[in-house]
TIGU-15413 format. One record per atom (N, C-alpha, C, CB): x, y, z. Coordinates in steps of 0.1 Angstrom, whole numbers, plus 5000, padded with zeros to 4 digits. Glycine has a CB too. Example, Ala and Ser with C-alpha at 12.3 -4.5 7.8 and 13.67 -1.06 7.14 Angstrom:
2
513249435078512349555078513249675078511349555090512849785071513749895071512950005079514149945057
END
This chain:
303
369774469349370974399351370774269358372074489358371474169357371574029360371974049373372673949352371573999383372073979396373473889398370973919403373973909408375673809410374873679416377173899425374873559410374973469419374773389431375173479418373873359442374273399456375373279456372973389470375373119452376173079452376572999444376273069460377672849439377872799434376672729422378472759441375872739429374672629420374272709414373472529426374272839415373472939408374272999394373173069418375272949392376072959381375572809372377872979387375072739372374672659364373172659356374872559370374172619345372772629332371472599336372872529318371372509347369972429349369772469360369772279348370472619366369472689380368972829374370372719396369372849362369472979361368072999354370873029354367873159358366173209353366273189337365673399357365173149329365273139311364373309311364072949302365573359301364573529301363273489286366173729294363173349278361973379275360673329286361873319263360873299298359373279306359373379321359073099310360373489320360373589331358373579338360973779321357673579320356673629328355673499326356173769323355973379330355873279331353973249336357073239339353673299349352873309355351473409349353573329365352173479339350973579329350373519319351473699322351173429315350473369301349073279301351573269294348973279294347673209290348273029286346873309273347072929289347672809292348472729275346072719299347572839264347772789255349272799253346972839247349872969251350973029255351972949263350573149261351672919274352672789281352772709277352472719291352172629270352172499264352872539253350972429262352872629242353472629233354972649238352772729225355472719250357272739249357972619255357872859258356572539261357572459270357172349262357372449288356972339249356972229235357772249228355772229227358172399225359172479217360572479226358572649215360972439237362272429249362472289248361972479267361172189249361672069250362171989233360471989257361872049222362172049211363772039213361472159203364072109221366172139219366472009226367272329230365571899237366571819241366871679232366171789255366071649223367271559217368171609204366571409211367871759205369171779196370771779205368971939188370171809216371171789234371571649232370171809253370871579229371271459229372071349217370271419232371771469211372471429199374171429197372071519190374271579204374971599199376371529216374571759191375771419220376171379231376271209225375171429246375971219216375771069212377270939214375371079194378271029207379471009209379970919222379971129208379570999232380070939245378870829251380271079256377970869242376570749250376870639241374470799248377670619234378470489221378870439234379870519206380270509238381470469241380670399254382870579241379670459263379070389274378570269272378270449279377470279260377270199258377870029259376970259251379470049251380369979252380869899265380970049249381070089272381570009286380169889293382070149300379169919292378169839300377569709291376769939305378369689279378369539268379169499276378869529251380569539277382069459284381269429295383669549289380869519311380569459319379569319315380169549327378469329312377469259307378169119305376769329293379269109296380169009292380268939302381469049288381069009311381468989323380868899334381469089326379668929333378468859342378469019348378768689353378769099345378569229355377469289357379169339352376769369368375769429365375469579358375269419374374369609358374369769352373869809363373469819338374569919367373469969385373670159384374569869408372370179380371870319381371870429398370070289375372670519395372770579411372370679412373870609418371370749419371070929417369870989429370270959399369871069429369371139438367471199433370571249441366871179438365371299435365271239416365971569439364371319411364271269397365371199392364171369390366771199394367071129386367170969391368071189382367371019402367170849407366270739402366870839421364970819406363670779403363970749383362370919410364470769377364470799360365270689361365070959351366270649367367670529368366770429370369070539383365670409381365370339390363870269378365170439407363570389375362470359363362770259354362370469353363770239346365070219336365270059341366670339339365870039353366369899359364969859359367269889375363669859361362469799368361769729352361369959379362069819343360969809330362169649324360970009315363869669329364469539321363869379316365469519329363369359336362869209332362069169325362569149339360369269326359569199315359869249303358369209315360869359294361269369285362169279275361569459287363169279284364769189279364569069288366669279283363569009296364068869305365068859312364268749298365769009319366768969326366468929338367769049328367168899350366968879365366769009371368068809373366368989385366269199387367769199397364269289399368269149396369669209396370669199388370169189405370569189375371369259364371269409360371169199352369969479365370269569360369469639376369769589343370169729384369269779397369969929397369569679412368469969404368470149401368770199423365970229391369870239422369470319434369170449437370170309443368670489448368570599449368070669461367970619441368870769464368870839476367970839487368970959473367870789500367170789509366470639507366470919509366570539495366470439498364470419487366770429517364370299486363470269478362570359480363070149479361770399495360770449498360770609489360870449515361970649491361870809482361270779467363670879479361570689461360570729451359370769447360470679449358970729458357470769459357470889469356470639465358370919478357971039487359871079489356870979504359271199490360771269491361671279503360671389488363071229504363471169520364571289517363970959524363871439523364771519530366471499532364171519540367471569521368871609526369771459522368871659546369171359519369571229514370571219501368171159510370171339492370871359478372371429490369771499463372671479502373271579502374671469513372271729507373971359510375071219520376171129509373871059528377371199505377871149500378570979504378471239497378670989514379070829522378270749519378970799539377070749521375670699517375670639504374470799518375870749489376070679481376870539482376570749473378070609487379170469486378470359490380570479495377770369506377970269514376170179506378070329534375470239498374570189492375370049481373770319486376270109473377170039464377369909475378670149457377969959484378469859493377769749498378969909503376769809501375669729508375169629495374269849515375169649480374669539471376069449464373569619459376969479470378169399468378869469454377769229468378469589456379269629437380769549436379869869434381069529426382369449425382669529408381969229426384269469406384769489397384669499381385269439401383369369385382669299368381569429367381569109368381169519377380269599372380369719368379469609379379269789366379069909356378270019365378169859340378570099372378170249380377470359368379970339388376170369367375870519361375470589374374670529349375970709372375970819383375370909374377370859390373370949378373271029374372471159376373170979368372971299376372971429380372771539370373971459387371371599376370871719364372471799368368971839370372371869381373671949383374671939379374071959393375071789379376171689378377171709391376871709363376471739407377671769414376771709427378471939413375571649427374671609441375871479448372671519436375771509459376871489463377171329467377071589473375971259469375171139470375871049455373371189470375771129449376471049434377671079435376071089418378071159434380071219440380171089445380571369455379771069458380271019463380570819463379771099473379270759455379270679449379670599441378870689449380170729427381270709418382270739419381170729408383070779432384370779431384670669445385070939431383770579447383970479457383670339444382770479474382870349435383170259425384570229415382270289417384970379414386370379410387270349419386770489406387370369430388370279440388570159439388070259450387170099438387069949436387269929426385969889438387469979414387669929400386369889394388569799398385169909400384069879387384369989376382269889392383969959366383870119356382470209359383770079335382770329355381870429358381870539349382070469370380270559347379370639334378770749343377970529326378870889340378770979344377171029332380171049344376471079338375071159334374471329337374171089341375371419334374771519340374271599326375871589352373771719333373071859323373571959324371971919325374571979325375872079331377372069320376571999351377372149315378972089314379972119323379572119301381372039325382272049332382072029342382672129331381371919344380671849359381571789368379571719357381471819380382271739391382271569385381471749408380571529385380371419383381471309374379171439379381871449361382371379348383771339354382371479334384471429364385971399366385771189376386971579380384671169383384671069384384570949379384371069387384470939361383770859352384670849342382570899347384670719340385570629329384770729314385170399329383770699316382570759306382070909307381270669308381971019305380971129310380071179300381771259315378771179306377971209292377671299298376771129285377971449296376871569294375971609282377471669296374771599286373571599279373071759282372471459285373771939277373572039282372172099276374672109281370972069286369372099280369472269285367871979290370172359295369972459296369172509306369572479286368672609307367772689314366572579316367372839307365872609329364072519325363472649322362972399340361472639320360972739321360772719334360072769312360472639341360372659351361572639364359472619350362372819366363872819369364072669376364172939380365172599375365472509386365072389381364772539398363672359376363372249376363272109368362772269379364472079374364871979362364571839361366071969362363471819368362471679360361771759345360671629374362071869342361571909326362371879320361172049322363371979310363971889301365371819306364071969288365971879320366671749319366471649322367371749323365171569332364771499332364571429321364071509338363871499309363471439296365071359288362671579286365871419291367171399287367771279290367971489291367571269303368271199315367371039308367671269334366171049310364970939302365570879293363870999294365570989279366070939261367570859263366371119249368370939277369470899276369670729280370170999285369270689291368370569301367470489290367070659314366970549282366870439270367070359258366370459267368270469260369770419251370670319254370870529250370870339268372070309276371070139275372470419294370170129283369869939282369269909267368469859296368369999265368169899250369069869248367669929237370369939238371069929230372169829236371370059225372669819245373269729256372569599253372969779272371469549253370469459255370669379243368969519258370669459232370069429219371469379215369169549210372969439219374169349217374669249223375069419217373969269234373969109245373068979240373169139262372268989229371568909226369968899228372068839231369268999233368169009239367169039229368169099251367569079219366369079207366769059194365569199206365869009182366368939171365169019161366268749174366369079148365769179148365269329152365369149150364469369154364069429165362469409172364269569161362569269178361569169183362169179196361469029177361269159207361669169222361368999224360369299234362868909220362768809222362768739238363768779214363368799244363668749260362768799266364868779267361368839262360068889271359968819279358668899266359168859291358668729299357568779299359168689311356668639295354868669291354368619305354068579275354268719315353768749327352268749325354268889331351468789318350068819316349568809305349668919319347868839302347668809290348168859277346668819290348568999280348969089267350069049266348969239267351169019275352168919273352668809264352068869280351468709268351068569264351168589249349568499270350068669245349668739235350668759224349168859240351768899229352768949222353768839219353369059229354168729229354868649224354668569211355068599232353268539215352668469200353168539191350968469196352768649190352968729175354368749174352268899174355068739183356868779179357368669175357868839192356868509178357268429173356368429158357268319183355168449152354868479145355868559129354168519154355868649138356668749131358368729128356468859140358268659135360068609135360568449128360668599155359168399124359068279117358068239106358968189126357668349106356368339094355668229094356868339080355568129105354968019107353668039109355467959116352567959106351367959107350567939124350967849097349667989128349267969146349167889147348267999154349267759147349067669152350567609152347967589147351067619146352567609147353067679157353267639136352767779160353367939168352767849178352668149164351367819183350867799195351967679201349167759195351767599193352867469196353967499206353667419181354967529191356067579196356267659209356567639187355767779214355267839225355167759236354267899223354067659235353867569247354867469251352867499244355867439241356767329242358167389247356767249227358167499245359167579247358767669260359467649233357867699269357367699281357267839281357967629291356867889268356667999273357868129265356667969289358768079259360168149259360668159238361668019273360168249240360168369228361268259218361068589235362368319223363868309218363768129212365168359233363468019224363367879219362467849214363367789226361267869213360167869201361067919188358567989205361268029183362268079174363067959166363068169182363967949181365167849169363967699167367267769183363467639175362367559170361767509157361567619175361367639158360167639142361567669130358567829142362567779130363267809121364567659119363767979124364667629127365867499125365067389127367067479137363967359125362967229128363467109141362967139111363967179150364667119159363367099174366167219161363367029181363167039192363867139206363266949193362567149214363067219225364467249230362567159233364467109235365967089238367067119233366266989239366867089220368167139210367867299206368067029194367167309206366667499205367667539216364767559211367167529232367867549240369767509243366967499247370167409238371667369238371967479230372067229232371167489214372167579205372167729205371867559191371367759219371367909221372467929236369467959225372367799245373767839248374467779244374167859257375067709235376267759228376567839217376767669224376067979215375668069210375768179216374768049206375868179231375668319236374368369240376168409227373468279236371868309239371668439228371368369259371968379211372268459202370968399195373768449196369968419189368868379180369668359167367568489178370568519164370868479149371568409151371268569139372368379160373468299158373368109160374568369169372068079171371368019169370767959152370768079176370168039153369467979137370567949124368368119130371868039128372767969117372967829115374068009120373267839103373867699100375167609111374667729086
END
């Protein structure tokens, strides 16, 4: 027979024991590996079938975006660190600034790397973190929780909703505290782990797929790639330098020495090389017709 609960958290899908790895610790390495390949198999069907509401987020964090708003990831222990992952990869991906898109998280930068004791369990803290980076109205709050109830996010996204920024909920739970605070609520329900409790496995994995949705797909309607070319790279280094060649390459069918050109004259920046070579225009005028365009390539290269 099932034991009663001892308390609230123990009634959720993602504390509870999975009865296929009771005997978890007997198997053979091959045997492990096979269930916990066969468990993580169910999380993007979890995510699938959550897609609906990761649209409508998506949405809300284009409008902010519009806005001049930011996108700012909030969470505690893994997920923080997964939010925090997410905001860090933007700039050399999409060329944003690093505060368009910023990850916090419980107990402060240092926890990422090391774990800052009872921090997930300060709901003021969330808030007063929001506070401390000036959240305002133009922005966009994801609050995100395997439980969906750490109290550090509670308390964050319902001090963003005060303020009127909008707010995107993230948990592995359904019927999450988290969700009653959110314009948006995505539950993504991955279930039991094999290993009870621990949810850097598949809800972590969830939380990830989900975090890769939410900015690409954001990114790619703001203007940030043409195609599916990472136009707003910033070529930081050699492999950089490198990839830009080839994306202007690839995005103009132009010959290398043309690509190198354009590249140099355009200092480096994917997107004005592009209009360049395809509108036979100069720098300058590359640059005018992208903003007055929205910093749009296709819309750029139009007639």
């Amino acid at each position: 027979m099932t034991p009663e609960p001892l308390t609230e958290l123990g009634v959720l899908g993602t504390e509870t024991a999975h009865p296929r790895t009771a005997l978890l610790d007997t198997m053979s390495t091959a045997e492990l590996l096979a269930v916990m390949n066969e468990e993580d198999r169910g999380v993007p069907l979890a995510v699938e079938r959550a897609l609906p509401d990761i649209a409508r987020a998506v949405d809300v964090i284009v409008a902010a975006r519009r806005r001049d708003g930011r996108l700012i990831y909030l969470g505690a222990g893994t997920s923080g660190r997964i939010g925090l992952l997410d905001a860090v990869e933007c700039p050399p991906t999409f060329g944003t600034e690093p505060e368009e898109v910023i990850g916090l998280i419980a107990g402060g930068q240092r926890a990422f790397a090391d774990a800052v004791e009872g921090a997930e369990d300060d709901a003021d803290q969330g808030a007063a973190d929001l506070a401390a980076i000036g959240l305002s109205t133009r922005d966009v709050v994801v609050g995100i929780a395997a439980s969906g109830r750490t109290p550090y996010v509670l308390g964050g996204l319902a001090y963003a909703r005060r303020l009127g920024a909008a707010t995107v909920s993230l948990a592995s739970n359904p019927a999450a505290p988290i969700s009653r605070e959110a314009d948006v609520a995505i539950e993504v329900v991955t279930g039991p782990e094999i290993l009870t409790g621990s949810t850097r496995l598949k809800a972590g994995t969830a939380q990830k797929l989900v975090c890769n949705m939410l900015s690409t797909a954001s990114m790619v309607q703001t203007g940030k790639v043409y195609g599916n070319l990472m136009v707003d790279l910033h070529p930081t280094n050699a492999k950089l330098v490198d990839r830009t060649q080839r994306i202007v390459a690839e995005a103009t069918r132009a010959d290398g020495d043309a690509v190198q050109e354009a590249v140099r004259a355009a200092g480096g920046h994917a997107k004005t090389a592009i209009v360049m070579l395809l509108r036979r225009c100069t720098a300058d005028d590359a640059r005018r017709r992208l903003a007055e365009r929205h910093d749009s390539v296709r819309a750029a290269v139009a007639p």
